[in-house]
Backbone atoms as SQL, in Angstrom:
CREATE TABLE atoms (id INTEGER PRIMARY KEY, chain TEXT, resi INTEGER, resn TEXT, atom TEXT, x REAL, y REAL, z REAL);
INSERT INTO atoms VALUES
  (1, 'A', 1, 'UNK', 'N', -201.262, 3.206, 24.114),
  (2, 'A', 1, 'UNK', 'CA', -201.737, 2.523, 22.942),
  (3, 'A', 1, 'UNK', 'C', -202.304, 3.563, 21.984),
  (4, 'A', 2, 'UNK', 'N', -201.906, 3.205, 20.536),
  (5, 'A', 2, 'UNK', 'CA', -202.497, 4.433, 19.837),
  (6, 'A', 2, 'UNK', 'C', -203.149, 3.359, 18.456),
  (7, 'A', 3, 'UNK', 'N', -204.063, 3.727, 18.229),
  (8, 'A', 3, 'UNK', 'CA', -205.050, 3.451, 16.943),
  (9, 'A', 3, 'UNK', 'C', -204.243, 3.498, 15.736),
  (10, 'A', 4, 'UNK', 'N', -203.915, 2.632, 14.903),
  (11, 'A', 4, 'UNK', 'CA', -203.488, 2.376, 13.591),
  (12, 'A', 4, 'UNK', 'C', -204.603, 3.213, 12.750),
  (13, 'A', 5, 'UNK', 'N', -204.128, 3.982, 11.977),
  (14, 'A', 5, 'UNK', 'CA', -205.164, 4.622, 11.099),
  (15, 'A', 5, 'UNK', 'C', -205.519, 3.310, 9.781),
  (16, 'A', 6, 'UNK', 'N', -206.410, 3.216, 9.425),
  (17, 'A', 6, 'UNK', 'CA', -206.460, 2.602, 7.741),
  (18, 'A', 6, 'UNK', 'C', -206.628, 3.243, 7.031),
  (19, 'A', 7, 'UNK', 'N', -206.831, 2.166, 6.121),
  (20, 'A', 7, 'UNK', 'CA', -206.265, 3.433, 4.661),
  (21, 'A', 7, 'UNK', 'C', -207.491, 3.977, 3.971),
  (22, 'A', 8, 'UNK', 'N', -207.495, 5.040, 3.011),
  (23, 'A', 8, 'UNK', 'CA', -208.035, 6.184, 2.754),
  (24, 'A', 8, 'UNK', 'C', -209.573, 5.152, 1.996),
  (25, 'A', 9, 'UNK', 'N', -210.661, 5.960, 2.459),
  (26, 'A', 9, 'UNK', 'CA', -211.849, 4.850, 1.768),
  (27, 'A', 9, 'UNK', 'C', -211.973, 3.720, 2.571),
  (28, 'A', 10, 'UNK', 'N', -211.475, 3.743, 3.267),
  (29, 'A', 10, 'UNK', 'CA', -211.161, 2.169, 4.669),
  (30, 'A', 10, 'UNK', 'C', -212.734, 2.290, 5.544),
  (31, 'A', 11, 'UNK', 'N', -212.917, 0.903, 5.917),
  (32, 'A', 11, 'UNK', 'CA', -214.178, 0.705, 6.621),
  (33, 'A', 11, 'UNK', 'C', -213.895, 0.989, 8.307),
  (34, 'A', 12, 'UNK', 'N', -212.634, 1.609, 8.701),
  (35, 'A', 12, 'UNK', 'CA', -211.793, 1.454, 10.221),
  (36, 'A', 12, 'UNK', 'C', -211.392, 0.058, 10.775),
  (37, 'A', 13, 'UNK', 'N', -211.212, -0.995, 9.707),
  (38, 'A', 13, 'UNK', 'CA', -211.771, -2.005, 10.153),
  (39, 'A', 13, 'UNK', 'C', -209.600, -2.428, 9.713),
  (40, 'A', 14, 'UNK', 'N', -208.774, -2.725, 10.679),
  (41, 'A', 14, 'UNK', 'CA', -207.259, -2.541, 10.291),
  (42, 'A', 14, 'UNK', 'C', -206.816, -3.575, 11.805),
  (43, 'A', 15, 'UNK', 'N', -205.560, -4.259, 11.704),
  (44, 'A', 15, 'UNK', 'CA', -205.339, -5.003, 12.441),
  (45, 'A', 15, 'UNK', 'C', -203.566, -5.266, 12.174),
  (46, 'A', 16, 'UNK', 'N', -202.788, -5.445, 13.443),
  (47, 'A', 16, 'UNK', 'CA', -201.247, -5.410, 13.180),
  (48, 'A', 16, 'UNK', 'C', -201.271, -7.221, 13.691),
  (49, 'A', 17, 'UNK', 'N', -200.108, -7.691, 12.692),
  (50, 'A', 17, 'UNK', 'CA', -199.950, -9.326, 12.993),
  (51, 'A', 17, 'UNK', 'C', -198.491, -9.147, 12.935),
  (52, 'A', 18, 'UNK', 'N', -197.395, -7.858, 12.757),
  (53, 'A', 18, 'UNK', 'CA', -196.383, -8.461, 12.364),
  (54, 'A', 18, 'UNK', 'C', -195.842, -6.832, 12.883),
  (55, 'A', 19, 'UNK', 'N', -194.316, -7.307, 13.012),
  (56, 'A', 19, 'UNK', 'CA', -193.766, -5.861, 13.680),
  (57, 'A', 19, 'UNK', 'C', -192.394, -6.164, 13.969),
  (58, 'A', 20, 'UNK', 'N', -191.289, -5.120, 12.968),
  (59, 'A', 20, 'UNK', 'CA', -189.759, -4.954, 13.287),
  (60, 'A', 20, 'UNK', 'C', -189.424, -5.179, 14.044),
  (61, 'A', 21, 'UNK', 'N', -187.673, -5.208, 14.157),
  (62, 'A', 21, 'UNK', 'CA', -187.394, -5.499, 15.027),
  (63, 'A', 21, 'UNK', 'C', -187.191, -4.440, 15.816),
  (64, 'A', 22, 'UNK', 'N', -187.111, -3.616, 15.223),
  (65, 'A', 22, 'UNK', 'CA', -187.364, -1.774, 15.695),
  (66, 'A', 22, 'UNK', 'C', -188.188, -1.307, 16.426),
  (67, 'A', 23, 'UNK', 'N', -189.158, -1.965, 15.930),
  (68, 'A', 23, 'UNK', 'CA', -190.607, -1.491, 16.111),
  (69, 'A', 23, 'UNK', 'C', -191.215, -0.279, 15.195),
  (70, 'A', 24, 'UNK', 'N', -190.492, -0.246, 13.908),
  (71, 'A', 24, 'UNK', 'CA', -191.258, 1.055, 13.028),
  (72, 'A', 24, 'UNK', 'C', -191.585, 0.922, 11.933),
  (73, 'A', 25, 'UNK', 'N', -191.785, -0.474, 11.554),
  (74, 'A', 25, 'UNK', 'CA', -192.689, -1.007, 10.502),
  (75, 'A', 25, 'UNK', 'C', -193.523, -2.292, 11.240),
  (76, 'A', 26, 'UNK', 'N', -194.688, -1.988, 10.940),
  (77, 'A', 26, 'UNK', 'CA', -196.084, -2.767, 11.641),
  (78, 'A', 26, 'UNK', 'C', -196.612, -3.274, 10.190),
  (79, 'A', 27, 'UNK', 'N', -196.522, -4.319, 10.379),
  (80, 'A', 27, 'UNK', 'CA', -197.460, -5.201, 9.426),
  (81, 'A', 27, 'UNK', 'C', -199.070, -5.904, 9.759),
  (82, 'A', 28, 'UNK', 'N', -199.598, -5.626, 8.749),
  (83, 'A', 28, 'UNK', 'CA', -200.880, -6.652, 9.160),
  (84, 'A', 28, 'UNK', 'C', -201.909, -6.038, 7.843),
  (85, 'A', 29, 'UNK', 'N', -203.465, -5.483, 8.158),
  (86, 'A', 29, 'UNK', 'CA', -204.491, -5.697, 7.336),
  (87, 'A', 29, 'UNK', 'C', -204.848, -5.108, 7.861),
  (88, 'A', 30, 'UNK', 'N', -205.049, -3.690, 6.548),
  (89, 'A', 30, 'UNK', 'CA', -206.463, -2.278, 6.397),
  (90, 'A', 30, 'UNK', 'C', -207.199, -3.044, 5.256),
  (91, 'A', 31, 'UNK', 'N', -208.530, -1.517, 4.939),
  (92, 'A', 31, 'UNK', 'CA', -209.636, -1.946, 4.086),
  (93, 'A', 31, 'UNK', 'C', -209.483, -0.609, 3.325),
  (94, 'A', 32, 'UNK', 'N', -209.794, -0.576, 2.485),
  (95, 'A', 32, 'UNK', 'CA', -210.337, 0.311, 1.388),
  (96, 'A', 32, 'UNK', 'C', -211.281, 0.371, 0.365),
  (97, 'A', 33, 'UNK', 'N', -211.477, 0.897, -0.486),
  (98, 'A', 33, 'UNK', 'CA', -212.801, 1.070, -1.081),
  (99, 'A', 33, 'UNK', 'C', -212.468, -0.274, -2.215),
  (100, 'A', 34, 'UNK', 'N', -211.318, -1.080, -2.467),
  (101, 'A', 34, 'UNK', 'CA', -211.236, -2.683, -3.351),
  (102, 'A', 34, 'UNK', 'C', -211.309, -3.434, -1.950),
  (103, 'A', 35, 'UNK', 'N', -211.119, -3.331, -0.726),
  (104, 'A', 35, 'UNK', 'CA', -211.303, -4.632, 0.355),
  (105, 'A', 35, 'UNK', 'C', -210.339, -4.473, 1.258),
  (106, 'A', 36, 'UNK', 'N', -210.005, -5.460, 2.029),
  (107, 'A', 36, 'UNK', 'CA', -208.878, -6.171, 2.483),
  (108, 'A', 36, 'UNK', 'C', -207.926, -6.031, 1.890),
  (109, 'A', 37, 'UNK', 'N', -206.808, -5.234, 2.275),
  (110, 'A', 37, 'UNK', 'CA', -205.251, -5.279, 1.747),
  (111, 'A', 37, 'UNK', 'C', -204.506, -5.331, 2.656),
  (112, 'A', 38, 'UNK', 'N', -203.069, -6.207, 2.192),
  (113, 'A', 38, 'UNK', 'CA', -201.640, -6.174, 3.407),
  (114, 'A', 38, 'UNK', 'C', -201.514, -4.697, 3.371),
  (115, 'A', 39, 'UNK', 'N', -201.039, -4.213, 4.414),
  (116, 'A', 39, 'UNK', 'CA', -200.490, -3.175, 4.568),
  (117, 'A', 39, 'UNK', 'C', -199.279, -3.169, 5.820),
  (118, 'A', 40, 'UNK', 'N', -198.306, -1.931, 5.317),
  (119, 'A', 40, 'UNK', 'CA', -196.991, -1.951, 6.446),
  (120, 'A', 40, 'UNK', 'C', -197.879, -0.368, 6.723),
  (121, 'A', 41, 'UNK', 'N', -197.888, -0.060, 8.451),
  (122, 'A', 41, 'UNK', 'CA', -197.871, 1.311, 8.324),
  (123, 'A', 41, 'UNK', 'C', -195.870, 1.789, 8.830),
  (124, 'A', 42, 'UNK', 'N', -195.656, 2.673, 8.187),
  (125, 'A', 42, 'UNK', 'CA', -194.703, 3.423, 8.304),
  (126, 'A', 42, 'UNK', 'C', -194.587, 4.648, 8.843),
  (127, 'A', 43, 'UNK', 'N', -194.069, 4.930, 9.958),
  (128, 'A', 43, 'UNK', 'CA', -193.831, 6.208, 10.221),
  (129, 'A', 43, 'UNK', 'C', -195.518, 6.665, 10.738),
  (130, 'A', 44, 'UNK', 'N', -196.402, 5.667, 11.420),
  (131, 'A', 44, 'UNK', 'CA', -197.802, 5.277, 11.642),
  (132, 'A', 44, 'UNK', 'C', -198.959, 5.685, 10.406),
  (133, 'A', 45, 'UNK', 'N', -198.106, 5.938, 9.518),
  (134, 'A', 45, 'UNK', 'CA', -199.236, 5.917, 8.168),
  (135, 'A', 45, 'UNK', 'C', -199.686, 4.760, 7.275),
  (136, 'A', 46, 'UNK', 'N', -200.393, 4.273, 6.976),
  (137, 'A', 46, 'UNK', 'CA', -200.512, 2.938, 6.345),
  (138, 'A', 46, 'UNK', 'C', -200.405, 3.557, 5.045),
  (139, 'A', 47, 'UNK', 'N', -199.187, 1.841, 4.639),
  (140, 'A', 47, 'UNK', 'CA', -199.396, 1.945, 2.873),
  (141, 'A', 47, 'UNK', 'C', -199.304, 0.876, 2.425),
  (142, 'A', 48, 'UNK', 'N', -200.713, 0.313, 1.319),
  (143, 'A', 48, 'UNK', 'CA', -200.537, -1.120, 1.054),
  (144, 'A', 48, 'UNK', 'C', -199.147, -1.683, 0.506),
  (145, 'A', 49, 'UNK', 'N', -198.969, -2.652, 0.663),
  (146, 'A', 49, 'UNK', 'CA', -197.988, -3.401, 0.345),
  (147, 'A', 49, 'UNK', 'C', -197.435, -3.457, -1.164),
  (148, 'A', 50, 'UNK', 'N', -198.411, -3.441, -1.968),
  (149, 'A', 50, 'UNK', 'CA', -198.163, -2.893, -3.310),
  (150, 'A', 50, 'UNK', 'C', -197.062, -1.428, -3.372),
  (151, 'A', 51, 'UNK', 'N', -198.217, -0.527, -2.312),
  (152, 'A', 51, 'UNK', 'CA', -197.368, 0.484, -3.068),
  (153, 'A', 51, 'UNK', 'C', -195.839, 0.646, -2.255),
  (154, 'A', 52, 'UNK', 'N', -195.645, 0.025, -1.057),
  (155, 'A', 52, 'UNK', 'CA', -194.041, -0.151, -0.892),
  (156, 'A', 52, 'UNK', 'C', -193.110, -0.972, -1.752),
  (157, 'A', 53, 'UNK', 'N', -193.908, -2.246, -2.546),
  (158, 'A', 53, 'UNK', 'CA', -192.987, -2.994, -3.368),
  (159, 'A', 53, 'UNK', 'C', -192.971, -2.151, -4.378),
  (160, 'A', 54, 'UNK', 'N', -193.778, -1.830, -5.080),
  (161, 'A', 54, 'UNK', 'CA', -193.509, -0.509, -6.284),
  (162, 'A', 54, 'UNK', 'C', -192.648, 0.819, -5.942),
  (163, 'A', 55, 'UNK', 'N', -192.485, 1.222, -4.866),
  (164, 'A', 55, 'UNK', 'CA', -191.559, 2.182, -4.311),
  (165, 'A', 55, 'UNK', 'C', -190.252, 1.743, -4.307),
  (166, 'A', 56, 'UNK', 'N', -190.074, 0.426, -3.917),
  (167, 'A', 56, 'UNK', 'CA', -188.789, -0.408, -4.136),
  (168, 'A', 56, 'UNK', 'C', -188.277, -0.673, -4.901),
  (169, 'A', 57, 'UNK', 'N', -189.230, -0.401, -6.776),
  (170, 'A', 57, 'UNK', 'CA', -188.875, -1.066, -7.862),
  (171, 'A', 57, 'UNK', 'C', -189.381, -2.242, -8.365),
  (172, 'A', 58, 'UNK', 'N', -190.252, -3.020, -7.297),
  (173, 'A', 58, 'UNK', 'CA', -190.565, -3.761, -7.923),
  (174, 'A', 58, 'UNK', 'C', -192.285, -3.827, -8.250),
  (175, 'A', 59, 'UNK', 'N', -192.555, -4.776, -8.341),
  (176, 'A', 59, 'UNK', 'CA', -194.057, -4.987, -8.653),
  (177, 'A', 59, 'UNK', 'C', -194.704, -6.223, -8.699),
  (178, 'A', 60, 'UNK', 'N', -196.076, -6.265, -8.105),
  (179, 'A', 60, 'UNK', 'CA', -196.863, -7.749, -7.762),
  (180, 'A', 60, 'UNK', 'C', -197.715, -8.390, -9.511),
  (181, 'A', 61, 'UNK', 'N', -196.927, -9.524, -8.904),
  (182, 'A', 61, 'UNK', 'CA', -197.822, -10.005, -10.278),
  (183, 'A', 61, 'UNK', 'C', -199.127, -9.875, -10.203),
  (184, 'A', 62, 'UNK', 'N', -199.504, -9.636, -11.514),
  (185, 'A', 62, 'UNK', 'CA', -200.979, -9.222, -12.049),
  (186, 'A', 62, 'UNK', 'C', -201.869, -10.187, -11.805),
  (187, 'A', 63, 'UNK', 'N', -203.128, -9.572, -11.092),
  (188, 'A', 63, 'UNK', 'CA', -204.162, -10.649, -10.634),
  (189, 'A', 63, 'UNK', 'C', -204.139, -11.103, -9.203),
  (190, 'A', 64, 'UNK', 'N', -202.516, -10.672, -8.477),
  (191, 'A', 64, 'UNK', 'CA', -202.522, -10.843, -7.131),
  (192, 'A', 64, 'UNK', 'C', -203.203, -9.573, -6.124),
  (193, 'A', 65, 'UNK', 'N', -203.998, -10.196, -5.180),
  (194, 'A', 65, 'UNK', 'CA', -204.308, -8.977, -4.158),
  (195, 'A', 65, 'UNK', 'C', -204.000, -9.780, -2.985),
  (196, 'A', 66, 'UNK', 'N', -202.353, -8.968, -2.335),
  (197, 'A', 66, 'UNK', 'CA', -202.148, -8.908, -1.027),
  (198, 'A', 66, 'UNK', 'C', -203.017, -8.475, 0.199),
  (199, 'A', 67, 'UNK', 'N', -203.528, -9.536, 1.004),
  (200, 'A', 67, 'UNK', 'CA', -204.500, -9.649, 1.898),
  (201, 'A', 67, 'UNK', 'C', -203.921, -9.580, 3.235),
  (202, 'A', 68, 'UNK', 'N', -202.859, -10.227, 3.821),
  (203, 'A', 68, 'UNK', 'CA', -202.782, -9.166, 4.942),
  (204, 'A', 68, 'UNK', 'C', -200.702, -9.298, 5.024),
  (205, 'A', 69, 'UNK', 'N', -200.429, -9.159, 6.272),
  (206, 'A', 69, 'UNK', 'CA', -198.772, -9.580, 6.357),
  (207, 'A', 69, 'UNK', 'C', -198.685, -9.900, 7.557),
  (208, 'A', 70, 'UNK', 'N', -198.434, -11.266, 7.845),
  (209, 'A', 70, 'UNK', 'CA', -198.355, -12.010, 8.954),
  (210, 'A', 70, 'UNK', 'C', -197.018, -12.224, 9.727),
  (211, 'A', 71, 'UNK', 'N', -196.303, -11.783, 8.966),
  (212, 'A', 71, 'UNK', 'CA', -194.840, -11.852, 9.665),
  (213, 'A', 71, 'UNK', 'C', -193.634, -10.694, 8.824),
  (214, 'A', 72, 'UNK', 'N', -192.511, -10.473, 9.438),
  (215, 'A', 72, 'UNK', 'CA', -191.605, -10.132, 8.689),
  (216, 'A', 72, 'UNK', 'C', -190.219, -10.282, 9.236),
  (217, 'A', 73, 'UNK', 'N', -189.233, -10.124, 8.981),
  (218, 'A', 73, 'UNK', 'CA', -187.853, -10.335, 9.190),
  (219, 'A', 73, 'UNK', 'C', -187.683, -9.076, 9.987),
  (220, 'A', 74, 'UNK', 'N', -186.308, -9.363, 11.057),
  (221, 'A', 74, 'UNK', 'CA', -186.415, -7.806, 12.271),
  (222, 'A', 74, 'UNK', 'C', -185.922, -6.330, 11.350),
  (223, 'A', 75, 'UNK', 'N', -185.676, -6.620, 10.432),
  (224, 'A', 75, 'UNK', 'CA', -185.346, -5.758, 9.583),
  (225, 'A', 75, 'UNK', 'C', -185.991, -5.064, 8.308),
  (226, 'A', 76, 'UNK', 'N', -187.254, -5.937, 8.612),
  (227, 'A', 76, 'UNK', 'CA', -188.404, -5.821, 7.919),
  (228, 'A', 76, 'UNK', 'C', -188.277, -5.479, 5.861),
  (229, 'A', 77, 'UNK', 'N', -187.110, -6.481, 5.416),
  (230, 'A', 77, 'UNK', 'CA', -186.874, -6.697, 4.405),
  (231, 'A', 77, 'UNK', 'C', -187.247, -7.461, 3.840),
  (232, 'A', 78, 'UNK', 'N', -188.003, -9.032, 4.867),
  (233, 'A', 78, 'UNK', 'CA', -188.831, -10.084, 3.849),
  (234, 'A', 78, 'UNK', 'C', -189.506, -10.108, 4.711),
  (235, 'A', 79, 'UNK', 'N', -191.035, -10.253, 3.677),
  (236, 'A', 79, 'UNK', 'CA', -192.327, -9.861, 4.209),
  (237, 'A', 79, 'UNK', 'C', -193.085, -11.051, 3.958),
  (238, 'A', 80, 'UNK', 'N', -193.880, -11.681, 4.649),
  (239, 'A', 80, 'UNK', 'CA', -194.743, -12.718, 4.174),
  (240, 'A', 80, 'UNK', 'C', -196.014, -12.368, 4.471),
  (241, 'A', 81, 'UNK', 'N', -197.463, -13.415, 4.030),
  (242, 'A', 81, 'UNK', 'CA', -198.326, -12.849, 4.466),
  (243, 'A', 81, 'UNK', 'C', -199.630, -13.596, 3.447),
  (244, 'A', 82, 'UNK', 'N', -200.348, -13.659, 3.577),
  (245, 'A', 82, 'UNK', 'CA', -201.842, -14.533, 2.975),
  (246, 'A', 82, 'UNK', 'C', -202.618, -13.147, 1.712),
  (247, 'A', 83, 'UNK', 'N', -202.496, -14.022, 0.556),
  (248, 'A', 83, 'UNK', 'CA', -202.927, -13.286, -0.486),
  (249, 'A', 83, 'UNK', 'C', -204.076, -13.973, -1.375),
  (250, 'A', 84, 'UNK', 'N', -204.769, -13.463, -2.501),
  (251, 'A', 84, 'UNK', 'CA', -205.379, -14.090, -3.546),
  (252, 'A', 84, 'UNK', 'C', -204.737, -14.188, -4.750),
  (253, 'A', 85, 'UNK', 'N', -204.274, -15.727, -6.029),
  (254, 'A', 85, 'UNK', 'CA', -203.393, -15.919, -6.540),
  (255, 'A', 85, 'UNK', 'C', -204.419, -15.081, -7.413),
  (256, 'A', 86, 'UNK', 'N', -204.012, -15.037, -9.199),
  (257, 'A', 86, 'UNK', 'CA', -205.172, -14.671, -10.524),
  (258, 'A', 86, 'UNK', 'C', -205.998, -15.379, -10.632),
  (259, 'A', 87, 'UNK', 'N', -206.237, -16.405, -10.217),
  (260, 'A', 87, 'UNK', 'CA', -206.712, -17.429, -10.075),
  (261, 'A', 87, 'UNK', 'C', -208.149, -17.387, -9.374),
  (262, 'A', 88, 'UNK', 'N', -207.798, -16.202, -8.174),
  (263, 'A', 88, 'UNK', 'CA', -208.590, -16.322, -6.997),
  (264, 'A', 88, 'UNK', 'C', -208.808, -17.131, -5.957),
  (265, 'A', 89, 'UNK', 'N', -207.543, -17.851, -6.118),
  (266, 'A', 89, 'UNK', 'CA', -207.083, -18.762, -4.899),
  (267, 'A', 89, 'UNK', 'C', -206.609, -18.129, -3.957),
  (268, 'A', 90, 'UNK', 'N', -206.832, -18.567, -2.401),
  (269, 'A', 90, 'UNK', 'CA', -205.630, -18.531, -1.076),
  (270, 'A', 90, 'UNK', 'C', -204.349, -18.719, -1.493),
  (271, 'A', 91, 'UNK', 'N', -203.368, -17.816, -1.328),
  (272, 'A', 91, 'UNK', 'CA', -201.765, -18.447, -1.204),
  (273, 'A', 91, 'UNK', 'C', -201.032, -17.559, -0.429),
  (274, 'A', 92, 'UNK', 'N', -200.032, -18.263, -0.193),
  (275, 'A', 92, 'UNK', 'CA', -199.109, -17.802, 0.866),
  (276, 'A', 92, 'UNK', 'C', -198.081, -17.091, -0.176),
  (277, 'A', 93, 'UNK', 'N', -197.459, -15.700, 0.511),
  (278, 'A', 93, 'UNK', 'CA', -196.579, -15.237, -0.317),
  (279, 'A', 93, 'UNK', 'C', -195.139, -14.548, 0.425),
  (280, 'A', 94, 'UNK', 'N', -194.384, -13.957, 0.044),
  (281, 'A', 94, 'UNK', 'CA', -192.911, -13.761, 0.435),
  (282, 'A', 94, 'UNK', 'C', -192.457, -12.785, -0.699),
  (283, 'A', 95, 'UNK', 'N', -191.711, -11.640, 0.323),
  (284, 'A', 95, 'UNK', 'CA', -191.492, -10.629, -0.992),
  (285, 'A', 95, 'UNK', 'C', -189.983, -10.486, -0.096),
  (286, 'A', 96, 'UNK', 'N', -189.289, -10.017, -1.191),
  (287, 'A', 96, 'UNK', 'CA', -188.013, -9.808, -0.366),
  (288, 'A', 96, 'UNK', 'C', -187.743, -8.265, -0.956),
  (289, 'A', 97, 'UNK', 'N', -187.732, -7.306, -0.075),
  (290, 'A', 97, 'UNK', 'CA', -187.178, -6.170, -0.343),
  (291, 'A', 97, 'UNK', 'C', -185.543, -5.856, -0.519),
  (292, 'A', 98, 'UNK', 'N', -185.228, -4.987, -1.753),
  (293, 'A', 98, 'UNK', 'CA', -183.561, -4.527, -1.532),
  (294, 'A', 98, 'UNK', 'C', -183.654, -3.745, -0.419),
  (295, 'A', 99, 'UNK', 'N', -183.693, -3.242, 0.221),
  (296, 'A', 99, 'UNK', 'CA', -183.772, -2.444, 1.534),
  (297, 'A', 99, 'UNK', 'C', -184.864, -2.410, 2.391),
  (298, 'A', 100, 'UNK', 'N', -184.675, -1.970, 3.694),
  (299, 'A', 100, 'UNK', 'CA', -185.818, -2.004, 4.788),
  (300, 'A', 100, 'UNK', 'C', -186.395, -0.803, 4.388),
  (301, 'A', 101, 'UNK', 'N', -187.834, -1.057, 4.476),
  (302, 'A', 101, 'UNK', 'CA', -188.943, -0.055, 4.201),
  (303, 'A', 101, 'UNK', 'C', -188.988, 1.548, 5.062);
């Protein structure tokens, strides 16, 4: 068993809910110096979820903060997972990547 690092400014406080079918993308929830964020670690480095959808091209609508990732496809191309809307509501969300992370 090896310790998930969190992410940089993180309280150590990180947890996996979700995991390839590979096994080399781990999903779940680090902390950093804004809170609670989804994060995939890759290659055992964590990177919030933002910055893999922005690596992909795309980008989270404004006002959303991805809170953790509760599941993903074995190919780890659609990602789901419990967020805050602009709103500052609970919602459930779904990102579909052009390629596996």
């Amino acid at each position: 068993m090896v310790r998930l690092p969190d992410l940089a400014g993180g309280e150590a406080a990180s947890g996996a809910l979700a995991l390839s079918g590979d096994g080399r993308v781990i999903g779940g929830f680090g902390t950093d110096t804004e809170g609670v964020r989804a994060v995939l670690w890759l290659a055992g480095e964590p990177r919030t979820l933002e910055q893999v959808v922005a690596n992909a091209g795309g980008h989270v609508p404004e006002g959303w903060q991805l809170r953790e990732v509760t599941a993903m496809t074995p190919d780890a191309r659609v990602i789901t997972g419990n967020a805050r809307n602009a709103h500052g509501q609970p919602e459930a969300f779904r990102i579909v990547l052009p390629c596996a992370p």
